[in-house]
N, CA and C of each residue as an Amber inpcrd file, in Angstrom:
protein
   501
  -9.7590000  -6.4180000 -31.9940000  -9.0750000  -6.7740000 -30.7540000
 -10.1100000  -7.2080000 -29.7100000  -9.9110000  -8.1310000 -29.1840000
 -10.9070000  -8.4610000 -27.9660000 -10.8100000  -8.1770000 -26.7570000
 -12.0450000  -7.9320000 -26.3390000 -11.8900000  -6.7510000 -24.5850000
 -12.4020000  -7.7700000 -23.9930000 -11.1700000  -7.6910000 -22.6540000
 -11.3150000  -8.5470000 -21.4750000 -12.1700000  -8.1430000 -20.4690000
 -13.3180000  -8.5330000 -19.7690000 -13.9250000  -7.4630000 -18.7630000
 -12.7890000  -8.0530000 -16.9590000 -13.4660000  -7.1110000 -16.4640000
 -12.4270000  -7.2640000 -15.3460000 -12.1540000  -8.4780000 -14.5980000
 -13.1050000  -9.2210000 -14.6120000 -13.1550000 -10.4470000 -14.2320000
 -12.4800000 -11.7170000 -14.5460000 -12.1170000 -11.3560000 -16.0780000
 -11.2030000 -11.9490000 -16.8570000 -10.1280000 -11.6890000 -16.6330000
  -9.9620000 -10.3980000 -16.5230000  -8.7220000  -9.8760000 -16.8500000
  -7.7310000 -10.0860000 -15.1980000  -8.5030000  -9.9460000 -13.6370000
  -8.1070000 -10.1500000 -12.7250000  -8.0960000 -11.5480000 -12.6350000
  -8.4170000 -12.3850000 -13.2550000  -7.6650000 -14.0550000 -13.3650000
  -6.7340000 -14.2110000 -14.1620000  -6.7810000 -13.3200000 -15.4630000
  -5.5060000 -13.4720000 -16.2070000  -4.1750000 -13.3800000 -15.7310000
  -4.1870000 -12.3030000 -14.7930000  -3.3350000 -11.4760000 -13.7410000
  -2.6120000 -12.7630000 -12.5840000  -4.0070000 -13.1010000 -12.2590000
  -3.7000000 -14.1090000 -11.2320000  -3.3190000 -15.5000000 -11.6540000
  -3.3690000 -15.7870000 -12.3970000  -2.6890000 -17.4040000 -13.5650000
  -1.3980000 -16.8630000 -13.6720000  -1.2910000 -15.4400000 -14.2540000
   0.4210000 -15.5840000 -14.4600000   1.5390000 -15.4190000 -13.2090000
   0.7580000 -14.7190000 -12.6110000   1.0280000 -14.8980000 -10.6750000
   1.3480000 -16.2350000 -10.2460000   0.2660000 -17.3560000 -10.7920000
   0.6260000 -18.9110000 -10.6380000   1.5910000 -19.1340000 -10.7700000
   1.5990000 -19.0940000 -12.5920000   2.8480000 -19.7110000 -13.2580000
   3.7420000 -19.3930000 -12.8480000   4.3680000 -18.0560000 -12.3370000
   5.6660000 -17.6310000 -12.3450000   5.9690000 -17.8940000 -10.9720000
   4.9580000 -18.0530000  -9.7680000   5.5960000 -18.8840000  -8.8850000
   6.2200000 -20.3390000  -8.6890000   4.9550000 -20.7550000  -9.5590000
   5.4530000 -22.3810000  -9.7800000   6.7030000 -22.6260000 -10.6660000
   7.2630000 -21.5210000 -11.0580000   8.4830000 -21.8000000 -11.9030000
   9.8140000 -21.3720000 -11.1500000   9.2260000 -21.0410000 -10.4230000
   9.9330000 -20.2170000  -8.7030000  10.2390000 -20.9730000  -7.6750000
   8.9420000 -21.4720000  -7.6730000   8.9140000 -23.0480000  -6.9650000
   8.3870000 -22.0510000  -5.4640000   7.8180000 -21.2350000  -5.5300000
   7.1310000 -20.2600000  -4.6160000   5.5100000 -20.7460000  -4.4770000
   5.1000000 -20.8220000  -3.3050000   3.3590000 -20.6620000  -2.8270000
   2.5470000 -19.5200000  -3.8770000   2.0530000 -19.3610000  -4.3500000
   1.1850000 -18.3260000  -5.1920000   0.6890000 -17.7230000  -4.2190000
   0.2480000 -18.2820000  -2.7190000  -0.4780000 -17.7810000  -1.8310000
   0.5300000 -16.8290000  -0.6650000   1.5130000 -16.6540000  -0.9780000
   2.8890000 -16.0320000  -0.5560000   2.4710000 -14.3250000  -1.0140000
   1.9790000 -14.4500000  -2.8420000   2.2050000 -13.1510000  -3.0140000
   0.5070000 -12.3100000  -3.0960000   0.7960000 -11.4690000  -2.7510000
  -0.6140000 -10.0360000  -2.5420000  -1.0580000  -9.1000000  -4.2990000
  -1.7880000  -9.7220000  -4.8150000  -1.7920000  -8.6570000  -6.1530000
  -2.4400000  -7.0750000  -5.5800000  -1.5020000  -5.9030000  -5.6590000
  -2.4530000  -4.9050000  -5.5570000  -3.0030000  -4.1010000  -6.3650000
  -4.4830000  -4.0720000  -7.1480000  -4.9870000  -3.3490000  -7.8240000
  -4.5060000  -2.0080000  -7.6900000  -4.2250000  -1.5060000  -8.6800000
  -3.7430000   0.5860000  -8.6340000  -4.7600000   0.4820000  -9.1440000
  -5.8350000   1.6930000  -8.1430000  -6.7450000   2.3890000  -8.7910000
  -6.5700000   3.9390000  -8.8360000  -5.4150000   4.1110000  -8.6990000
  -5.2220000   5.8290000  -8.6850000  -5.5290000   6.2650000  -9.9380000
  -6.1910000   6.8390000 -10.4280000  -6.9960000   7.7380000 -11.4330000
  -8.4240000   7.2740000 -11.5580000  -8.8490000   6.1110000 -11.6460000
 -10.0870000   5.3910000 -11.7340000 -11.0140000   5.6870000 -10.5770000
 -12.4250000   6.5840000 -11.0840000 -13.4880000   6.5790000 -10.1860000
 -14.0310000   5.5600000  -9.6290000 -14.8340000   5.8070000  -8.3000000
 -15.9400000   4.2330000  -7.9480000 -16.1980000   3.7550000  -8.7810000
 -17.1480000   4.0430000  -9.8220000 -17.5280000   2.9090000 -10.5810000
 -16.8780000   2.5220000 -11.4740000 -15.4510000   2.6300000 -11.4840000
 -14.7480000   1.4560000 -11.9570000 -14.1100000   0.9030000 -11.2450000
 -14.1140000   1.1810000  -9.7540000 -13.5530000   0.6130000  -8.3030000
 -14.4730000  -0.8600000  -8.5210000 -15.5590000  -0.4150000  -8.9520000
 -16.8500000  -1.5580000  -7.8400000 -16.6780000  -2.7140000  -9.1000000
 -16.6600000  -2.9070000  -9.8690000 -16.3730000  -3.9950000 -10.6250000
 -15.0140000  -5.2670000 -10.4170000 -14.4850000  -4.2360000  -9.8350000
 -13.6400000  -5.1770000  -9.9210000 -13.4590000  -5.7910000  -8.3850000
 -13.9160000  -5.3430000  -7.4860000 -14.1340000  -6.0550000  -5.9550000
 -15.4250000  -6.3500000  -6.1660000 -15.8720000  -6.5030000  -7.0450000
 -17.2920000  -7.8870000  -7.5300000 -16.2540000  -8.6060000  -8.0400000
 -15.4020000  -8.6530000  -8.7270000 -14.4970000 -10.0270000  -9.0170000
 -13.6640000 -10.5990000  -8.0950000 -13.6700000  -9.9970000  -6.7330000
 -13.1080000 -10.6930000  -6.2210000 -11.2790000 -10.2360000  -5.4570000
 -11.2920000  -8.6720000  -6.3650000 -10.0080000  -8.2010000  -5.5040000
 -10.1800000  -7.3030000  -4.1270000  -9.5380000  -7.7520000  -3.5820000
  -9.5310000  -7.1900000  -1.8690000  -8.3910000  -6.3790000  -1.7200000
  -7.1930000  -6.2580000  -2.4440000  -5.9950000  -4.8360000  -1.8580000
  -6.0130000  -3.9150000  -2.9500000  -6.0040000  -2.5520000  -2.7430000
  -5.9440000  -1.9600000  -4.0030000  -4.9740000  -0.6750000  -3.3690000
  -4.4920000  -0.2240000  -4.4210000  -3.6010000   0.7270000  -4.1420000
  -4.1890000   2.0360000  -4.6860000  -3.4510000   3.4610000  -3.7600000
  -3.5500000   4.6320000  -3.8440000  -2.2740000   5.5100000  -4.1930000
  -2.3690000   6.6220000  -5.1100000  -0.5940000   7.2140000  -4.6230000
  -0.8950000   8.4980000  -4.6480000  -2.0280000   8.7350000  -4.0050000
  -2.4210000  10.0260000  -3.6450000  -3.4020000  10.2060000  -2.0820000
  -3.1500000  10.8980000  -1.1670000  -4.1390000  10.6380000  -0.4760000
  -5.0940000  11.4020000  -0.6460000  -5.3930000  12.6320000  -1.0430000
  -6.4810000  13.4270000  -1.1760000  -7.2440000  12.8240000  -1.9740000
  -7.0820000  12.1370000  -3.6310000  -7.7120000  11.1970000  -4.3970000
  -8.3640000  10.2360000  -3.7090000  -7.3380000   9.5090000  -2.8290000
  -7.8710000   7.9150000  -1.8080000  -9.0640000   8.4380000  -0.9600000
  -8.7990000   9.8010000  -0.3360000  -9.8730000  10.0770000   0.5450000
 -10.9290000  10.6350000   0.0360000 -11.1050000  11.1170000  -1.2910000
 -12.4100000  11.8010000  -1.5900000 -13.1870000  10.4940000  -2.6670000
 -12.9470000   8.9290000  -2.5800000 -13.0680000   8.1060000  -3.0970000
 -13.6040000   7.0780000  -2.4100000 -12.4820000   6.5350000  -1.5850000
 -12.4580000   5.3830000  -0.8870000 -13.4700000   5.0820000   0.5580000
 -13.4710000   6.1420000   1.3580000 -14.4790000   5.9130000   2.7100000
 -15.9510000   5.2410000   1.8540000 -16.4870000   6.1250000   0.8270000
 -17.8270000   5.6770000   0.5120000 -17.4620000   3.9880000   0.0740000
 -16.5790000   3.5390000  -0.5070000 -16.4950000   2.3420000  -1.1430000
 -16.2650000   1.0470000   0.1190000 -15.3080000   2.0920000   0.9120000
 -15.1810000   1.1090000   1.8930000 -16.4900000   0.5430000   2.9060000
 -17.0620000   1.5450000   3.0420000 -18.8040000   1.7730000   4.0870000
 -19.3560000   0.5510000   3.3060000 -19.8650000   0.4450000   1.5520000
 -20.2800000  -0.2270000   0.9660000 -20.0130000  -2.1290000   1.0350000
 -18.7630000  -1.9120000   1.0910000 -18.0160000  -3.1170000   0.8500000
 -17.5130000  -4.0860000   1.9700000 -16.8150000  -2.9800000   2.8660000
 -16.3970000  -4.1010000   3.7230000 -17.0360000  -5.4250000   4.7470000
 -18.2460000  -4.7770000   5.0520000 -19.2320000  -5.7170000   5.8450000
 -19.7520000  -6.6330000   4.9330000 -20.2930000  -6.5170000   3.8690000
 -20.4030000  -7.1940000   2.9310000 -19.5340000  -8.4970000   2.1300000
 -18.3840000  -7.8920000   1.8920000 -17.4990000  -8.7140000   0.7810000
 -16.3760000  -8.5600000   1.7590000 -16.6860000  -8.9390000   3.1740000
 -15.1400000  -9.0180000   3.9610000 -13.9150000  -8.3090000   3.8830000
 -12.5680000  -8.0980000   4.4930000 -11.7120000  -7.1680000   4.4550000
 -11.7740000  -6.3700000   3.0670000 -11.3760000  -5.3230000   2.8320000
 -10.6940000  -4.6670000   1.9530000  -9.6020000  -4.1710000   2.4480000
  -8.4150000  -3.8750000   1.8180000  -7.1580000  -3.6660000   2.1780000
  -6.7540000  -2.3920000   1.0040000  -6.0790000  -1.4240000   1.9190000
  -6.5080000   0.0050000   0.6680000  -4.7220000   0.4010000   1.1990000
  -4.0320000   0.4280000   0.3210000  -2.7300000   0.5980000   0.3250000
  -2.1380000   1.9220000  -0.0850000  -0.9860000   2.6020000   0.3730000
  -0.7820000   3.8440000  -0.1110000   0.8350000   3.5430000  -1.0340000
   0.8370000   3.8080000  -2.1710000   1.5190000   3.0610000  -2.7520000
   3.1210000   4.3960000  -3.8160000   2.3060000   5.2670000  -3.5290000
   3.0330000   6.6560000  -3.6710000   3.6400000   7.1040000  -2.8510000
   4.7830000   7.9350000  -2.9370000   5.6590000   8.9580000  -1.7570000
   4.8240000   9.5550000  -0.8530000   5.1000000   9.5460000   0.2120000
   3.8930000  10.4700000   1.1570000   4.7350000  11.8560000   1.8540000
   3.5440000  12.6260000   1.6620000   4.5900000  13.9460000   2.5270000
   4.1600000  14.0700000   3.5420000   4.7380000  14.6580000   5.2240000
   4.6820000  14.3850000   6.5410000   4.0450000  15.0230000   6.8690000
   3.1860000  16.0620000   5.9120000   2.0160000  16.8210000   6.2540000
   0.5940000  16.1950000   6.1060000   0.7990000  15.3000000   5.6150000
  -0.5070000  14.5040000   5.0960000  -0.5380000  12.8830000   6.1360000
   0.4620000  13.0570000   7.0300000   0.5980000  11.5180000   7.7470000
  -0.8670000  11.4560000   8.4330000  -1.2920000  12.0030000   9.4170000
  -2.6460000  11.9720000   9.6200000  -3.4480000  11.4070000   9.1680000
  -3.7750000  12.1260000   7.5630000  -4.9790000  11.5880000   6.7480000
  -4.4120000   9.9240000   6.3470000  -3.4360000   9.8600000   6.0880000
  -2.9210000   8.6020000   5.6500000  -2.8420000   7.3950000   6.5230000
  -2.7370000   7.7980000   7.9840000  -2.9480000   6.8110000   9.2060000
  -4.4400000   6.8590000   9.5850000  -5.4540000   7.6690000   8.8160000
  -6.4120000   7.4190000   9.3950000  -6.9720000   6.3130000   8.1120000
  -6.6940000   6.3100000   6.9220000  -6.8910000   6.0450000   6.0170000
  -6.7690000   4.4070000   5.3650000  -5.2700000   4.4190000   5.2770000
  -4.7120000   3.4610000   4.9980000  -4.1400000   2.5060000   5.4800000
  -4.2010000   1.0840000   5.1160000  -4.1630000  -0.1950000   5.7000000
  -2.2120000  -0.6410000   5.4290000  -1.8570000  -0.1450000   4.5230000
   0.0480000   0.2850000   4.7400000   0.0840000   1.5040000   3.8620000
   1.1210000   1.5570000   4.4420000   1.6610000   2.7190000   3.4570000
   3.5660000   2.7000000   3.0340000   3.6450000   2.4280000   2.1330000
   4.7080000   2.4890000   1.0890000   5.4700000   3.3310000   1.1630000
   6.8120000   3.2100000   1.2390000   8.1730000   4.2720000   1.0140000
   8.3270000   5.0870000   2.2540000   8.4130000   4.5120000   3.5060000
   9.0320000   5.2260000   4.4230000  10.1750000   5.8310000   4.1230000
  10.4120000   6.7730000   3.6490000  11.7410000   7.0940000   3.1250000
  13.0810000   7.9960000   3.6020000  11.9550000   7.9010000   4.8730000
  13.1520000   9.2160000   5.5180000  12.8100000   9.5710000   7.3580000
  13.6460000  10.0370000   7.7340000  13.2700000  10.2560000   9.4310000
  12.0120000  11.2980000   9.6260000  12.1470000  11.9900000   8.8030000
  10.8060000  13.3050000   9.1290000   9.6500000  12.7270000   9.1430000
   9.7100000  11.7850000   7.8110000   8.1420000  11.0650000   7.9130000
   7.5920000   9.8250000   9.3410000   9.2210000   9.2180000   9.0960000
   8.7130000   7.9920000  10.2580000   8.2240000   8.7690000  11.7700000
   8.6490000  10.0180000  11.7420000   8.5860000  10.5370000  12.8690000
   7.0370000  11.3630000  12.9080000   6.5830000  11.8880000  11.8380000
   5.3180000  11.9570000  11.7020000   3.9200000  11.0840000  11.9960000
   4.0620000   9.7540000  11.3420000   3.9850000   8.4790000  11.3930000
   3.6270000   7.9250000  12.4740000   4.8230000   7.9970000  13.0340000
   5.0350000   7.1830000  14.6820000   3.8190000   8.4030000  15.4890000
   3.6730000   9.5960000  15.5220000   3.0130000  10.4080000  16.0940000
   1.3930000  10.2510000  15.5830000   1.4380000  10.1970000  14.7010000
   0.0160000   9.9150000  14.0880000  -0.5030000   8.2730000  14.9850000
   0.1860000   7.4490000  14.0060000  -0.1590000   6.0980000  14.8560000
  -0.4350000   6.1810000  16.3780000   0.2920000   6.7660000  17.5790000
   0.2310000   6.6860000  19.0520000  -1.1930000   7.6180000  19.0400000
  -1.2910000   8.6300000  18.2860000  -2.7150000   9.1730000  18.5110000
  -3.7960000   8.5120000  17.8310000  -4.1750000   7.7100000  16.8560000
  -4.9750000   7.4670000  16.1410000  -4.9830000   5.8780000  16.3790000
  -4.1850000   4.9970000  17.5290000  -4.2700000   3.5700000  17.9630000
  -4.4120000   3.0230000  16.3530000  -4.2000000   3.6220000  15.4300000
  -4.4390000   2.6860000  14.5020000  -2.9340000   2.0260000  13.9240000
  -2.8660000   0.8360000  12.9630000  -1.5900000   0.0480000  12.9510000
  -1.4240000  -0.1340000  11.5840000  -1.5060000   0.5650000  10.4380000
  -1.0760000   0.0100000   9.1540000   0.2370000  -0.2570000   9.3520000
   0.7140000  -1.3770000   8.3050000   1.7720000  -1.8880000   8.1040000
   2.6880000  -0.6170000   7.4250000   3.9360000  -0.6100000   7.4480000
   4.5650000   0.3180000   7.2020000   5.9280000  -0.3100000   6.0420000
   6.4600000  -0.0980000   5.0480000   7.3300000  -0.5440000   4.2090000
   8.1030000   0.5200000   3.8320000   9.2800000   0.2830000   4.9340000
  10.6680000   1.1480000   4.8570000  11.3750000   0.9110000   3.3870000
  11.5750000   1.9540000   2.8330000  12.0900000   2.0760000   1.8290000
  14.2660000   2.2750000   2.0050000  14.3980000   0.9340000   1.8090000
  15.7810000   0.8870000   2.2080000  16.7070000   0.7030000   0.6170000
  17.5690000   1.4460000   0.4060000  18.5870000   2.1660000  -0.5590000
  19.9900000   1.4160000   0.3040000  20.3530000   0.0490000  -0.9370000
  21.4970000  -0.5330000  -0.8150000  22.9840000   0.1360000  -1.7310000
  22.3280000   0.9570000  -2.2940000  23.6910000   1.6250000  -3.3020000
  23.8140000   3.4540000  -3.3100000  24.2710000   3.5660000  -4.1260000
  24.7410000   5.2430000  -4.2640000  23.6050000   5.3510000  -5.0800000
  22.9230000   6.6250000  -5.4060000  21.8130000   6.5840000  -6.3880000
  22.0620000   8.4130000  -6.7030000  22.1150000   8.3660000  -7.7710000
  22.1760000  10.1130000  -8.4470000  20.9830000  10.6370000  -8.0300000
  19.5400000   9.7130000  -7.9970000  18.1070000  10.2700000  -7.8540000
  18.0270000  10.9030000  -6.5690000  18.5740000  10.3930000  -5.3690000
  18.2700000  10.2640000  -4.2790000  19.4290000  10.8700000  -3.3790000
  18.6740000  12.1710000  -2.5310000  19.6080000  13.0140000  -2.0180000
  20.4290000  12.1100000  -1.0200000  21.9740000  12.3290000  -0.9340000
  22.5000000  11.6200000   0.5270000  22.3150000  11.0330000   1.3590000
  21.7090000  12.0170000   1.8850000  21.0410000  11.4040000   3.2230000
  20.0880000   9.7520000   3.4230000  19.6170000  10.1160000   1.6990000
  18.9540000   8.9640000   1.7240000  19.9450000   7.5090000   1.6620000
  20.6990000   7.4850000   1.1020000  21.8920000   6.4280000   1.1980000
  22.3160000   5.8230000   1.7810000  22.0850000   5.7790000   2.8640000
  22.1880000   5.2820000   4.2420000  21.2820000   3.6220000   4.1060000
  21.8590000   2.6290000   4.9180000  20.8700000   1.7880000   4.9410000
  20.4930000   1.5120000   6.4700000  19.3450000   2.1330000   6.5450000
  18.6490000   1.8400000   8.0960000  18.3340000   0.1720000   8.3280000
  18.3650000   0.2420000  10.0040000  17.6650000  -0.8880000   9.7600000
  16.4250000  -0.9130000  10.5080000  15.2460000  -1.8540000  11.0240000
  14.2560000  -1.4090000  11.6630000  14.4690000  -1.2960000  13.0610000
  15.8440000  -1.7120000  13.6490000  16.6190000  -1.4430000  15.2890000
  16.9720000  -0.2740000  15.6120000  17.4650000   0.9750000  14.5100000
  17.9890000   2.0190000  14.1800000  16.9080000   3.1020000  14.2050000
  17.4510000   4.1230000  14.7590000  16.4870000   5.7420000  14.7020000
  16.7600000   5.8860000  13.1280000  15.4100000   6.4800000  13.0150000
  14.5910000   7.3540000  12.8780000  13.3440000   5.4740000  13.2280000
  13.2740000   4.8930000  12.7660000  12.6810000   3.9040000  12.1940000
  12.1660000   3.1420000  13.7420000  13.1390000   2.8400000  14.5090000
  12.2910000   1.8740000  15.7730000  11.5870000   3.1640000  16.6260000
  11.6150000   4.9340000  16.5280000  10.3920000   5.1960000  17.3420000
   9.2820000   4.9350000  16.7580000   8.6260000   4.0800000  15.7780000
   7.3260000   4.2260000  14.8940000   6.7470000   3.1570000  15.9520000
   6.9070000   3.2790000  16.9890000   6.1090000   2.2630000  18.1950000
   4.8990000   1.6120000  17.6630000   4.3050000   0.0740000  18.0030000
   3.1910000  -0.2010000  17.4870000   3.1370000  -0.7200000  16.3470000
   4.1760000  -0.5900000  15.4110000   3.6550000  -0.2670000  13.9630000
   3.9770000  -2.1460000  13.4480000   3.6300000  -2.2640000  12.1990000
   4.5070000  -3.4560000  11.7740000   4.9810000  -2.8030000  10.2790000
   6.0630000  -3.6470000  10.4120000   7.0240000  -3.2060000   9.1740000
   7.2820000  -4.2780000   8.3490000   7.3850000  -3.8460000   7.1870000
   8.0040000  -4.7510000   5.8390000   8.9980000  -4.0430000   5.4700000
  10.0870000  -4.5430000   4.8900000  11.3490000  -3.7140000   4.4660000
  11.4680000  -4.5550000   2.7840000
C-alpha cells in the first residue's frame, strides 16, 4: 500500500474540495478545510502547517491548551494566521479557557453556555466566531429544550455582545 506524507495527502484533500465545488458550481475559496488534530501531538501538528494548513480543530480544551500555545508562539509570526477551532461540545465551566484560547468555537448549544460565553468574551475583549448550533426537527438525542429553533435576534443568543456568529 502506498503512504501519502502530509503534504500529499493535504492536496489530495484539497483537489477533492475543488472538484466537488466545481460540480456545485461553488468558489473552492468559499470553503475552510479544518485539520482535526485532537489526539495528535506537536510533532505531528508541525508537519502539516509546513504544508501549508492554517485552521485546525480541537474537541477538547484541556488537550488544545496543554498543546497549542507552544505551537502557536512558534508559528504564527512566522507562517502568518493560524486559526485553532473548538470543534467539540463545550461545557460552561471551561468557557474562559476556551475564549482565551480559541479562534471559534462550535455548538453553541444552549442558553447556559451562550451566557457563559457572552461573560467571558466582555471580560477577555477577545472575539472568536461563535456557531450556534440550531435543531430544525424533534430529535430523541437531544433533550427538549434543545428543540427549539433560536434565532441570533432571540435570548439566550443576542446577549453574546461583540461576538460574530455563524449558524
Amino acid at each position: 500500500m502506498e503512504t501519502m506524507n502530509r503534504s500529499e495527502g493535504i492536496a489530495a484533500v484539497r483537489e477533492r474540495i475543488a472538484a466537488a465545488c466545481r460540480d456545485a458550481g461553488r468558489d473552492p475559496a468559499t470553503v475552510t478545510l479544518i485539520a482535526v488534530s485532537k489526539t495528535f501531538g506537536a510533532e505531528a501538528i508541525e508537519p502539516v502547517i509546513a504544508a501549508g494548513q492554517r485552521v485546525f480543530g480541537e474537541n477538547r480544551v484541556q488537550e488544545a491548551k496543554a498543546k497549542w500555545p507552544p505551537l502557536l508562539a512558534r508559528h504564527v509570526a512566522r507562517d502568518g494566521g493560524l486559526e485553532l477551532h473548538l470543534v467539540g461540545s463545550l461545557q460552561s465551566n471551561k468557557a474562559k479557557e476556551a475564549v482565551a484560547l480559541f479562534d471559534a468555537i462550535h455548538s453553541v448549544d444552549r442558553a447556559s453556555l451562550a451566557e457563559a460565553l457572552a461573560k467571558e468574551i466582555a471580560k477577555q475583549a477577545r472575539r472568536p466566531v461563535l456557531f450556534v448550533e440550531i435543531n430544525t426537527g424533534p430529535s430523541r438525542k437531544r433533550p427538549a429544550s434543545c428543540r427549539k429553533t433560536p434565532t441570533a435576534s432571540s435570548p439566550p443568543v443576542a446577549t453574546v455582545t461583540g461576538s460574530r456568529f455563524r449558524a
